[in-house]
C-alpha positions as CSV (number, residue, x, y, z in Angstrom):
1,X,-37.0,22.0,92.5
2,X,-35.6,18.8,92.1
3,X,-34.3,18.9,95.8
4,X,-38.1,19.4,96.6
5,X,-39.1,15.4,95.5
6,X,-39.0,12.4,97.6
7,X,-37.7,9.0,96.8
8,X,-40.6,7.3,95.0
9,X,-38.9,4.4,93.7
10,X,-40.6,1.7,95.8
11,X,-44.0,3.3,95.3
12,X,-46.2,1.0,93.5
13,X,-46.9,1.4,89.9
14,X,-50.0,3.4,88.5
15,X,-52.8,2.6,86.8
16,X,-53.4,4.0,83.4
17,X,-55.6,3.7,80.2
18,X,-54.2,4.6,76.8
19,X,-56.3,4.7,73.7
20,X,-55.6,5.9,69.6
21,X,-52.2,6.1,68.0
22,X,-50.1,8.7,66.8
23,X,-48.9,11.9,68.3
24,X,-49.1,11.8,72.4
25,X,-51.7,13.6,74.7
26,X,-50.6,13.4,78.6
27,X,-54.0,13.9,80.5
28,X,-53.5,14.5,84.5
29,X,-55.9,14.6,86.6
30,X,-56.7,16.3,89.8
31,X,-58.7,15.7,93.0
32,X,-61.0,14.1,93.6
33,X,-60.8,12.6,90.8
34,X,-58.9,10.4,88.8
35,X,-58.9,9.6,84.2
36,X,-62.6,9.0,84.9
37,X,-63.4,12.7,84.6
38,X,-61.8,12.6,80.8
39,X,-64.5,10.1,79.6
40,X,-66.4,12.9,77.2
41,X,-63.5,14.6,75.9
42,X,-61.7,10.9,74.7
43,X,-64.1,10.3,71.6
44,X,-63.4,13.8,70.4
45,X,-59.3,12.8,70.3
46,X,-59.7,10.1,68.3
47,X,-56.2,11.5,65.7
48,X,-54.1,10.9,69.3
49,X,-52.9,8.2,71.5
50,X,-54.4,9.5,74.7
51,X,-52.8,8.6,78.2
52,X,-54.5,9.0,81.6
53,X,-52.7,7.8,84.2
54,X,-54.5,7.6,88.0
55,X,-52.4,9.2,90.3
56,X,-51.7,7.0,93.1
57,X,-54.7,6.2,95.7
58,X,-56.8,7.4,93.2
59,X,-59.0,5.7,90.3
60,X,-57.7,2.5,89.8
61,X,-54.4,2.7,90.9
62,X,-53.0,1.2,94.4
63,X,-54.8,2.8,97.7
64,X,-51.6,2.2,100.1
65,X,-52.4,3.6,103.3
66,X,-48.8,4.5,104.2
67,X,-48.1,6.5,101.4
68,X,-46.8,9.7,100.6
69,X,-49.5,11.6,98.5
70,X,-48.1,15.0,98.8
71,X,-48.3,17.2,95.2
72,X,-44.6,16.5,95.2
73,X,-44.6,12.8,95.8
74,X,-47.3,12.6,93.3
75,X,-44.9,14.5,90.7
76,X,-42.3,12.2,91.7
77,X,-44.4,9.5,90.3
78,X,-45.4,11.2,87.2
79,X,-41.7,11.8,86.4
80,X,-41.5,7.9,86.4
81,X,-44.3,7.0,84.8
82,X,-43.6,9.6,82.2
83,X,-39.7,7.5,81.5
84,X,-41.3,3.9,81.7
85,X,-43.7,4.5,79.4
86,X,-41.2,6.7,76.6
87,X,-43.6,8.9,76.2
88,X,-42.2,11.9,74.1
89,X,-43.3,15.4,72.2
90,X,-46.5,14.7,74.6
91,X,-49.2,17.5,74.4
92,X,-49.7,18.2,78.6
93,X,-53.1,18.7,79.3
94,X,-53.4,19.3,83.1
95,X,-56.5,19.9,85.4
96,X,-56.5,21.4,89.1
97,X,-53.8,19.6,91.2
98,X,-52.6,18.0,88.1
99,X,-51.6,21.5,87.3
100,X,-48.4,21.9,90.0
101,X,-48.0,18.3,89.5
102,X,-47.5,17.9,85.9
103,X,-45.6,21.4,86.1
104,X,-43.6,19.6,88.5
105,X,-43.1,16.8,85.7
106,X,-42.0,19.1,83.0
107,X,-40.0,21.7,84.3
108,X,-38.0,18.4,85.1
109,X,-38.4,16.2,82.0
110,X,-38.4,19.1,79.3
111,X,-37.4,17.1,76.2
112,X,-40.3,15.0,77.0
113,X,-42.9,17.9,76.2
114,X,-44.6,19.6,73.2
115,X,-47.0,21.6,74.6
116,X,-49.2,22.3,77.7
117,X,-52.9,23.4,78.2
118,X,-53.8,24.4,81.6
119,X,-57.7,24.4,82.9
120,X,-58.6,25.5,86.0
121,X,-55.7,25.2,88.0
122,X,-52.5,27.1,89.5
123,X,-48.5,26.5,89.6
124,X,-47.9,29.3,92.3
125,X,-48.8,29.5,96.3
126,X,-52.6,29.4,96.4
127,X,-51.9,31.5,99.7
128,X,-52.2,34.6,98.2
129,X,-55.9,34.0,97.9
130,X,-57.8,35.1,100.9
131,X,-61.0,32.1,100.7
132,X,-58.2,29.9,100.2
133,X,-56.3,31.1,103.5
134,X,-59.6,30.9,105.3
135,X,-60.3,27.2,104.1
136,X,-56.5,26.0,105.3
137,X,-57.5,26.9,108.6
138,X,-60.1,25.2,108.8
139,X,-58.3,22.2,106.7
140,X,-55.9,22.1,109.1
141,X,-57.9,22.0,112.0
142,X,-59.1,18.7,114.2
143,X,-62.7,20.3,112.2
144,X,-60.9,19.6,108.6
145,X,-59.4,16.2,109.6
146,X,-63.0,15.1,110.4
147,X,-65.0,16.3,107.4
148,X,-62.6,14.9,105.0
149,X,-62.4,11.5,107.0
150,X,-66.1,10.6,108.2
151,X,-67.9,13.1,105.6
152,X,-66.2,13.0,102.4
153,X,-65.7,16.4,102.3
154,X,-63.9,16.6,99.0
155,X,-66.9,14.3,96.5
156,X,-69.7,15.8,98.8
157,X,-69.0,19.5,99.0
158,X,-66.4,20.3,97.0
159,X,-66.7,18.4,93.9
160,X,-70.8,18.5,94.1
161,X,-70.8,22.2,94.1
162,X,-68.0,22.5,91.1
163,X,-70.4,22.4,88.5
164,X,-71.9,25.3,86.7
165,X,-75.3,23.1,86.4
166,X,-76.0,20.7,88.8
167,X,-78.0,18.6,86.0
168,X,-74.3,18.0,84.6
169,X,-73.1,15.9,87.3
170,X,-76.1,13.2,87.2
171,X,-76.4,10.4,90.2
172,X,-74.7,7.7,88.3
173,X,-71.3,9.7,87.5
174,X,-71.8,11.6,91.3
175,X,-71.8,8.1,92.5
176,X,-68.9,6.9,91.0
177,X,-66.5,9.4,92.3
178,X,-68.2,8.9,95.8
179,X,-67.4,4.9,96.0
180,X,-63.2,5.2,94.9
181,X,-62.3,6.4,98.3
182,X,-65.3,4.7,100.4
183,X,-63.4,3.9,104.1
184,X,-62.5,6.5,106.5
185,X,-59.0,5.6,105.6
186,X,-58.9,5.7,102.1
187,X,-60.3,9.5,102.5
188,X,-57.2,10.5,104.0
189,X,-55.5,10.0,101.0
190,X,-57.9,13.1,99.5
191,X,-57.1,15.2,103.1
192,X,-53.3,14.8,102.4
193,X,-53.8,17.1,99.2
194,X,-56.3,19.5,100.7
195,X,-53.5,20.0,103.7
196,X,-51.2,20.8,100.9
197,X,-53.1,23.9,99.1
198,X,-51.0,26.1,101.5
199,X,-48.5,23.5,103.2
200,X,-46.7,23.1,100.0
201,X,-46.5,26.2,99.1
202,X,-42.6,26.0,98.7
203,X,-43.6,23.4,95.8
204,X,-45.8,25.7,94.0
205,X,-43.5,28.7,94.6
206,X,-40.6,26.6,93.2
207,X,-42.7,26.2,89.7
208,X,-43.8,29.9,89.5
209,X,-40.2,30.6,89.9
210,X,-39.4,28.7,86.5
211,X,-42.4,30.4,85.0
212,X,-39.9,31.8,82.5
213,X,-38.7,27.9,81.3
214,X,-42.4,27.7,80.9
215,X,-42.6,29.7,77.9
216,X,-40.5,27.4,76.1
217,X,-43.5,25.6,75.3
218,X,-46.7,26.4,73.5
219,X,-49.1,27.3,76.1
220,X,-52.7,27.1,76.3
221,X,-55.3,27.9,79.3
222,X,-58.7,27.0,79.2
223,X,-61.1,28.2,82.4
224,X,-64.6,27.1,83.0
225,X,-65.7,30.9,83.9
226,X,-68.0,29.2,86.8
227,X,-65.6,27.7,88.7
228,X,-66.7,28.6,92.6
229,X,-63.7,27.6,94.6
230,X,-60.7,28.7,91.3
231,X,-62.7,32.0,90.3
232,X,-61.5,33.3,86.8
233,X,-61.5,36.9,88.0
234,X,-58.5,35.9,91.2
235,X,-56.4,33.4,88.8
236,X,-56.7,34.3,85.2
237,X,-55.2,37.9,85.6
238,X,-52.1,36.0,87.8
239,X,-51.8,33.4,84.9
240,X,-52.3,35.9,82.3
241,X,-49.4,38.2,83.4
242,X,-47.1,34.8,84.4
243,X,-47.4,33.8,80.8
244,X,-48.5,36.5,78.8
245,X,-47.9,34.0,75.4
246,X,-50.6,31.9,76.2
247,X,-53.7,31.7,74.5
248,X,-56.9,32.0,76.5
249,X,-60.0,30.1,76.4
250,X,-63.0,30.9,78.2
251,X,-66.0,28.5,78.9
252,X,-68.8,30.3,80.1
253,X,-71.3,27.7,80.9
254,X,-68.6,25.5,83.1
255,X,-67.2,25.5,86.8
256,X,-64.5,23.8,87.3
257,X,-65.2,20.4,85.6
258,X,-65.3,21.9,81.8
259,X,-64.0,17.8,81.1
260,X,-67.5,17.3,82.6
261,X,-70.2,20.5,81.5
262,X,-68.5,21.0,78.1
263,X,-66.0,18.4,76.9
264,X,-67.1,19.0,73.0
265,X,-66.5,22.3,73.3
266,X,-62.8,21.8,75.4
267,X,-61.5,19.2,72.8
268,X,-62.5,21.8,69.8
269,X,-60.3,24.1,71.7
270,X,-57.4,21.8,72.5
271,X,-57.2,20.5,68.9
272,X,-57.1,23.4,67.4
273,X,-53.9,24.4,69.6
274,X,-52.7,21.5,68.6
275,X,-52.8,22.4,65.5
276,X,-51.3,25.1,65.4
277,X,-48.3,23.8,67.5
278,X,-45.3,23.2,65.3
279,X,-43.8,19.3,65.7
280,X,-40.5,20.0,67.9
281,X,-38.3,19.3,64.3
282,X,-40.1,22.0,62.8
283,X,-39.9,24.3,65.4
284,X,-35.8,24.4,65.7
């Protein structure tokens, strides 16, 4: 996998909030989002120092128009920001892309990691999903380039029709993921990963190929059970039968924002794997 990472080293630095003390929680994002989309579940961590870094173009970190913002690329990037900031025995907590990107991170910085809780997201080729075969053709069409570019494709459709309950997602919160990437340009940045779902599929196959270095870990996965566009009943039995140890959480009354519809009910879940997830002295 390692051969599969570009040269990041020039990239410019990301953005990140960090808040509480004590024992580490890595939060990644995915797209279209950025730490933003953590906001409810923070207060509920409050025995944790909690890190969300923005993955590049995103949030509040750097928007450079030249950029590589490939899965891999952003992995790349993770890997560093992971080492500068010596963070250690971190509790993974990955959403949608930040799934084959923190993966990515992992499976190459294991000593770093305690434990990892997946939600609504994948670390193997999404190809083997027929909608998602369907929507690459169209992604990768003149018809794709344009939505993402001129209609914001990815806030407007996709993330606007995530949610389980539309009342969840009010104006103000819509608004804000709207106005991050608000040129033609900067939208490009969000096309690059939708290109990706199938175009890196060499990336994802690479992770599901470690799945067995995987189980090393503790492993959690928690699914919003209303998720349109990851549906439970096409990923959870693949997940399930990848990594057979992990312990399953099902949130019926969320799509595929549970950070978003249900964040009490996703950081009661996540502390109490944590919990029961011995300190990596104890566990030798």
């Amino acid at each position: 996998m390692k051969d599969l990472l570009p040269d990041v080293r020039n990239d410019p630095p990301l953005h990140f909030a960090q808040t509480g003390k004590d024992a580490d929680v890595l939060l990644i994002h995915g797209t279209p989002s950025s730490g933003f989309e953590w906001r409810k579940v923070i207060p509920h961590l409050s025995g944790y120092r909690v890190t969300l870094p923005d993955h590049l173009g995103f949030g509040k970190s750097p928007q450079p128009l030249n950029a590589d913002y490939s899965p891999e690329a952003h992995a790349a990037r993770l890997i560093r920001f992971v080492k500068e900031q010596n963070l250690r025995d971190v509790h993974l907590v990955l959403h949608d892309y930040g799934g084959p990107i923190g993966l990515g991170m992992a499976l190459q910085l294991p000593e770093h990691i305690r434990s990892i809780c997946l939600i609504n997201t994948w670390g193997f080729p999404l190809r083997v999903l027929p909608d998602v075969r369907r929507g690459a053709a169209v992604m990768n069409s003149f018809l794709g380039r344009w939505l993402y570019r001129y209609y914001h494709f990815s806030v407007r459709f996709f993330l606007k029709n995530s949610f389980y309950s539309k009342a969840n997602l009010p104006e103000d919160v819509y608004q804000t993921y709207l106005q991050v990437h608000d040129t033609p340009e900067k939208r490009m940045i969000l096309y690059a990963l939708a290109k990706a779902m199938t175009l890196s599929d060499s990336f994802s196959q690479a992770i599901w190929e470690e799945r067995s270095t995987l189980k090393r870990w503790p492993l959690q996965i928690i699914w919003g059970m209303a998720d349109p566009f990851l549906p439970a009943k096409e990923l959870l039995p693949i997940w399930k039968e990848g990594l057979p140890e992990a312990a399953v959480v099902e949130l019926q009354k969320s799509g595929h924002f549970p950070q978003e519809e249900q964040p009490e009910e996703l950081a009661r879940a996540l502390l109490h794997f944590w919990e029961q997830t011995p300190t990596r002295s104890s566990s030798k």
